[in-house]
C-alpha positions in Angstrom: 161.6 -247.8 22.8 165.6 -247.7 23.1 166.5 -249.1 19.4 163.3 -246.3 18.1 165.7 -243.8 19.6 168.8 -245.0 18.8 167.5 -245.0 15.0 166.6 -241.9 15.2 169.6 -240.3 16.4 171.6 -242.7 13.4 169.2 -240.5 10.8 169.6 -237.5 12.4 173.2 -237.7 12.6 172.9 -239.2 8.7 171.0 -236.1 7.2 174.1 -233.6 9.6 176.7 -235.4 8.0 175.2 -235.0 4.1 174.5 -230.9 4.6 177.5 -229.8 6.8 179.8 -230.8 3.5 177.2 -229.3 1.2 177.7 -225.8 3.2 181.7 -226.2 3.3 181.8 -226.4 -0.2 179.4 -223.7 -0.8 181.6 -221.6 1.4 184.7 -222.8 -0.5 183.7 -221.8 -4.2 181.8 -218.4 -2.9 184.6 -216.2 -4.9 186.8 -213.8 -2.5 186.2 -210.2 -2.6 187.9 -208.4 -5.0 190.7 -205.8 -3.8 191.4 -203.0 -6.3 195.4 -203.4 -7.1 197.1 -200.4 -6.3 198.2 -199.6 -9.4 194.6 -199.4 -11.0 193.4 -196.5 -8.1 192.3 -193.9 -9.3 195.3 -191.4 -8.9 194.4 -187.7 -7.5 194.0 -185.2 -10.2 196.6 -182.9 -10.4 195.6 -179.0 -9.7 195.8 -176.9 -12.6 196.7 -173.0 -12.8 195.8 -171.0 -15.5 199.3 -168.4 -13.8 203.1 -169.3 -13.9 206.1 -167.4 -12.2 209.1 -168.5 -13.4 207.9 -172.1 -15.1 205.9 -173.3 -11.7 202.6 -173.4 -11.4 201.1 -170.6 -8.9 198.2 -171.9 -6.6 197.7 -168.9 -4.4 196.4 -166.4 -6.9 192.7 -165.9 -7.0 192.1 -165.2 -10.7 189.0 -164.9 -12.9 189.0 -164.7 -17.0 186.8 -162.5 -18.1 186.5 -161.0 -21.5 189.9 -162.6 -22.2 191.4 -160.4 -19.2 193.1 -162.4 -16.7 191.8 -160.1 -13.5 193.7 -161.4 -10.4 192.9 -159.9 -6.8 195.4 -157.4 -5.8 196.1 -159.2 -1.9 196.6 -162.7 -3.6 198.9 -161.0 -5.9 201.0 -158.8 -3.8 201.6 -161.5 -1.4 202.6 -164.0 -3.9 205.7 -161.4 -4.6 206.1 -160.0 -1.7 205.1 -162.3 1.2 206.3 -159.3 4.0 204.2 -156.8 2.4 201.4 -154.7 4.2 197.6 -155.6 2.6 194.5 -153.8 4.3 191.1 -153.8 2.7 187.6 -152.5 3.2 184.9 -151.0 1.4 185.9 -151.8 -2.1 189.6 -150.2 -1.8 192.7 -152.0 -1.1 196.0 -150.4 0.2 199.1 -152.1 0.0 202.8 -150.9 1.8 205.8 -153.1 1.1 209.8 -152.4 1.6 212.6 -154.0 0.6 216.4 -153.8 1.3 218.0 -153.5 -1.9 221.4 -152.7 -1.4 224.0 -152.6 1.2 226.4 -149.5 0.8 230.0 -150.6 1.8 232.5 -147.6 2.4 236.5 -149.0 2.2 239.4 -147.7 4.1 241.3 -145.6 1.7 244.4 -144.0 1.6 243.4 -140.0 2.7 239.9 -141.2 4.0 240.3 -141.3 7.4 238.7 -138.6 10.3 241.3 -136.2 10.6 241.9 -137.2 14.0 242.3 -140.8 13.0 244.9 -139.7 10.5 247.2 -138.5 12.9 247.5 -141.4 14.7 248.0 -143.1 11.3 250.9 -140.8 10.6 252.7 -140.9 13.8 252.2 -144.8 13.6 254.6 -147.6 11.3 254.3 -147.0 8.0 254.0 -150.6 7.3 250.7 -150.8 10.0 248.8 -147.7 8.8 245.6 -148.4 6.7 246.3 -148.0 3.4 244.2 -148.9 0.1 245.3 -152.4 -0.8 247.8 -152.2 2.7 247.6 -154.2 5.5 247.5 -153.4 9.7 248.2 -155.7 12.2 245.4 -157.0 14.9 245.3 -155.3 18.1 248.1 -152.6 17.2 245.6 -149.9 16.2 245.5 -147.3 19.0 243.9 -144.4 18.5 241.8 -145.5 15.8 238.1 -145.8 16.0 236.7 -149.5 18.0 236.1 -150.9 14.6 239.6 -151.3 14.2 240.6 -152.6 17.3 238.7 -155.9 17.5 240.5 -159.2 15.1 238.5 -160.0 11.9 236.2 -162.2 11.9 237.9 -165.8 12.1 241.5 -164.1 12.8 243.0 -164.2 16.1 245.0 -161.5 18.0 248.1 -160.3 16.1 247.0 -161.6 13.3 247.3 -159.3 10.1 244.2 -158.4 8.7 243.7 -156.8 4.9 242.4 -153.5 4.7 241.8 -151.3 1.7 238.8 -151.5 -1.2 237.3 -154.5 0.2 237.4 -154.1 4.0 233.7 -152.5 5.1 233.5 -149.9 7.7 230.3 -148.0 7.3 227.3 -149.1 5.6 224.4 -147.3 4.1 221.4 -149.4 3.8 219.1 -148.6 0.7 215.1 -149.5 0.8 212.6 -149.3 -2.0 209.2 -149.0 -1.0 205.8 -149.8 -2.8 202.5 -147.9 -1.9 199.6 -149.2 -3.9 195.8 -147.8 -3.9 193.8 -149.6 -5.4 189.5 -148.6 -5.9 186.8 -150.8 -7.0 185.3 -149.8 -9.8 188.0 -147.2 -10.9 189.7 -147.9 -14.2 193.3 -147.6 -12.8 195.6 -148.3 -9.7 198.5 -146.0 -8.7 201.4 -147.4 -7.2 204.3 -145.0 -6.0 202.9 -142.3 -7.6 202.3 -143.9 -10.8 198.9 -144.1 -12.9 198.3 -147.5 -14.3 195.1 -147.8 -16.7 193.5 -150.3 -16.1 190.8 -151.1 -18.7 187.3 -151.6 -18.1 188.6 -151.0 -14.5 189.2 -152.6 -11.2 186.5 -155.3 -10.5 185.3 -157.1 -7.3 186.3 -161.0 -6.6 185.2 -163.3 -4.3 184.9 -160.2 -2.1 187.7 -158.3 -2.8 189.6 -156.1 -5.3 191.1 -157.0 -8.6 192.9 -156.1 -11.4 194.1 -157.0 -15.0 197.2 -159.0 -13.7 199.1 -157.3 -16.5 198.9 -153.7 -14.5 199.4 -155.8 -11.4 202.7 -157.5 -12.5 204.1 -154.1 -14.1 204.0 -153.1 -9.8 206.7 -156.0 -9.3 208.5 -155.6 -12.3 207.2 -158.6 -14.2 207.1 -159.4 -17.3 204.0 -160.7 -18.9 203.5 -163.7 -21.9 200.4 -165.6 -22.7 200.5 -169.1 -23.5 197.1 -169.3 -25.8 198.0 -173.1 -27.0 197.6 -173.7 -23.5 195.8 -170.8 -22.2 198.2 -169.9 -19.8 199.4 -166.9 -18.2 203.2 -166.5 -18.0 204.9 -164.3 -15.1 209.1 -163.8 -15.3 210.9 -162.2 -13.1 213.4 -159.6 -14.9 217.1 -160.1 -13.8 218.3 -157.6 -11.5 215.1 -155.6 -11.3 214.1 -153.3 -8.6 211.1 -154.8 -6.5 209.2 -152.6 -7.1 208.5 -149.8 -10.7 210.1 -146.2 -10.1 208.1 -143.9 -7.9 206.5 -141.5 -10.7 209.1 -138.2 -10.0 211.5 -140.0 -11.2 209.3 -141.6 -14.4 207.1 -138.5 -15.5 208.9 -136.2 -17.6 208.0 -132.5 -15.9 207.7 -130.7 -19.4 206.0 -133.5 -21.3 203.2 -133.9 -18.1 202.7 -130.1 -18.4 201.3 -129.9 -22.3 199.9 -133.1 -22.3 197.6 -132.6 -19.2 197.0 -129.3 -21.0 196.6 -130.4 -24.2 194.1 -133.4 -22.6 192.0 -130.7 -20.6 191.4 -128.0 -23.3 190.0 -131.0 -26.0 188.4 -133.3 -23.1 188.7 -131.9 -20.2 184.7 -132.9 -19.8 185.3 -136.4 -21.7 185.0 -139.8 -20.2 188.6 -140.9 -19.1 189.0 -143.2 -22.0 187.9 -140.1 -24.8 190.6 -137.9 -22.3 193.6 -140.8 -23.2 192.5 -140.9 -27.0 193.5 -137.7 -27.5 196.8 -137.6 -25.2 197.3 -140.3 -27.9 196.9 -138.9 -30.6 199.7 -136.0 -29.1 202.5 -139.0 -28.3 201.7 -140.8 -31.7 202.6 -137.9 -33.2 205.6 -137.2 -30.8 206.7 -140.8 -31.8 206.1 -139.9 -35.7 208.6 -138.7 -38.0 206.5 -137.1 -39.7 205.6 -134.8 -36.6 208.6 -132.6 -34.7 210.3 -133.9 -32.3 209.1 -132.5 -29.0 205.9 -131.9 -27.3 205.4 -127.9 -27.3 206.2 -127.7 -31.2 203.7 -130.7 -31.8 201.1 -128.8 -29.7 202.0 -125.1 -31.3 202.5 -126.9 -34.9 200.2 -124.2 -37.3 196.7 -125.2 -38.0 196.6 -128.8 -35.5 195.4 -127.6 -31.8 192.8 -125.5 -31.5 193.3 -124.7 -28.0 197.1 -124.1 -28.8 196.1 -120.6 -31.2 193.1 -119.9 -28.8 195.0 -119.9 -25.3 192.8 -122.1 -24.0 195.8 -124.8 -23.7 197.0 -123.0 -20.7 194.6 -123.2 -18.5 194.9 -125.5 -15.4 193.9 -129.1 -16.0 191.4 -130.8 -14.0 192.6 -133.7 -11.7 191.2 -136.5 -13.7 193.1 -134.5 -17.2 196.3 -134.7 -15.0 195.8 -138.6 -14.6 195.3 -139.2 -18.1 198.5 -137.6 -19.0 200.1 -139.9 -16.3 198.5 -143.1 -18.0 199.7 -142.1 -21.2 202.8 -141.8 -20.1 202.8 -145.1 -18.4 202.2 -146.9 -21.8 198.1 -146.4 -21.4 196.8 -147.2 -25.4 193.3 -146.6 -26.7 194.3 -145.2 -29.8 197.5 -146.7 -30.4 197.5 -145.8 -34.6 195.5 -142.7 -34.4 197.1 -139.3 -35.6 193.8 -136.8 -36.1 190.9 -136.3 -34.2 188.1 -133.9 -34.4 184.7 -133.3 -33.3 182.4 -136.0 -34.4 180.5 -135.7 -37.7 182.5 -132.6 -38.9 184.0 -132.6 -42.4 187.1 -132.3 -42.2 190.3 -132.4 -43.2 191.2 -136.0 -41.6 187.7 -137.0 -42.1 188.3 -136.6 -45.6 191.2 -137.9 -46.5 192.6 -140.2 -43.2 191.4 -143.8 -42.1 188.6 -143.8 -39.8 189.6 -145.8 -36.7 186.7 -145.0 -33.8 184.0 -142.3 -32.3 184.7 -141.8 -28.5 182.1 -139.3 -26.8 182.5 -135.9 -28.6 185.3 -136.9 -31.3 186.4 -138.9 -34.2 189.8 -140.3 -34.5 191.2 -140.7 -37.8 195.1 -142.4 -38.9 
């Protein structure tokens, strides 16, 4: 019964022995999991933006192409330029209100520009002390003159002589520009500071908010505007020395010009679409800008036998609001007839339909080169 036993065990321990080197060397040739190298991952795509400032890619602009129209959303926008800026928005209309310091006014010490009762005390005092353009005064020996004068310069210590003249500051006069921007859904323009910018097809809703042709948008800041069509990208520059923001419109509109035009807008369009109203204020700056045409705005309106409303009277009545916000678009650079000289009512024979190119019908008129 012992040797049985002890055989047994010999085969059992026999067979162990012949499959516990048959499962190492499975286990050996089993190949090892392959790592990726690093320099085969897969890198992270870049992001890509359609808008540059200045050569670098912008990120924070929410944009849209539509029609070929770059449209950007005015809040995006304004705070890519001006991060300090003021945004608020609801119901469809965005208001913006930025300032900027622009310039520090320095005042010098010059010789005969002191108070008069500093001047005294200049005159009674050393010649050699007294504050004189391109002179010089000595630290701490400056009684009687105002507490400006009686602390060291910066980085000088008492009794030190410290330059005065042109280029020593004693007043300053700090200069802002500001930028207020209204901006409506669904309008076709923007005015910022009092200016009218025309806007197209007009201001269209974005992911919730307002935007605008990024062209009108970067005229706001100043910024000049390039398209890259190879690849189809839209290039923002920063003019040297440029205000931040465009010139409020007083000091843009010319009074006399804005007077006939809005006129001149009314009495042919007054009841036109806003697009018909800045064909025909056009039509009145083409020919401004023609030699063929005189040279300022009243004897281009009163020229014999062109405007109607000029030999009727009709020219001087008051223009409707939307007729004074053409004129201001036109003036801004606004173009829907950029070539056009004539214009009359649509399907008439006249003149210009006989014997100028056609160019385009807009509501009640025909516009002719």
């Amino acid at each position: 019964m012992k040797k049985r036993a002890a055989s047994f065990l010999l085969a059992s321990l026999a067979v162990v022995s012949l499959v516990l080197p048959a499962l190492a060397a499975t286990a050996v040739e089993e190949p090892p999991v392959e790592e990726l190298p690093v320099e085969a991952s897969p890198e992270i795509e870049e992001v890509q933006s359609a808008i540059r400032l200045d050569g670098e890619p912008v990120l924070t602009v929410e944009y849209e192409m539509r029609g070929g129209v770059c449209y950007a959303t005015v809040n995006s926008f304004v705070t890519l330029m001006d991060a300090e800026a003021m945004v608020e928005e609801e119901n469809g209309v965005v208001r913006v209100n930025a300032s900027t310091v622009v310039e520090v006014v320095e005042f010098p010490i010059q010789e005969g520009s002191l108070p008069d009762e500093f001047q005294q005390a200049a005159d009674d005092a050393d010649q050699t002390q007294v504050p004189m353009d391109g002179g010089w005064m000595a630290a701490g020996e400056t009684q009687g003159f105002p507490d400006m004068f009686q602390e060291p310069a910066d980085g000088m210590t008492e009794g030190e002589a410290a330059p005065v003249g042109t280029d020593t500051p004693v007043a300053a006069d700090v200069v802002m520009d500001d930028l207020n921007l209204v901006a409506v859904e669904g309008e076709q323009y923007l005015v910022a500071n009092g200016r009218y910018l025309y806007a197209g097809d007009g201001l269209i809703q974005l992911n919730g908010c307002v935007a605008a042709p990024i062209r009108v948008l970067a005229k706001v800041f100043n910024v000049n505007v390039d398209f890259d069509p190879v690849n189809e990208v839209v290039m923002l520059t920063r003019q040297p020395g440029a205000q931040p923001y465009l010139d409020a419109g007083w000091e843009t509109y010319n009074n006399d010009t804005l007077y006939w035009l809005s006129r001149i807008i009314n009495a042919e369009s007054g009841n036109q679409s806003l697009e018909g109203k800045i064909a025909v204020g056009n039509v009145v700056m083409n020919r401004l800008n023609n030699p063929r045409f005189p040279d300022t705005i009243y004897e281009v309106l009163f020229q014999k036998n062109q405007f109607t409303p000029a030999a009727s009277g009709s020219i001087y009545r008051e223009p409707n609001e939307e007729s004074v916000a053409a004129a201001k678009m036109v003036m801004d650079g606004a173009q829907v007839m950029p070539t056009a000289l004539f214009f009359n009512a649509a399907g008439l024979k006249s003149y210009a339909a006989r014997t100028r190119t056609y160019v385009a019908t807009i509501g009640n008129h025909a516009f002719y080169e």
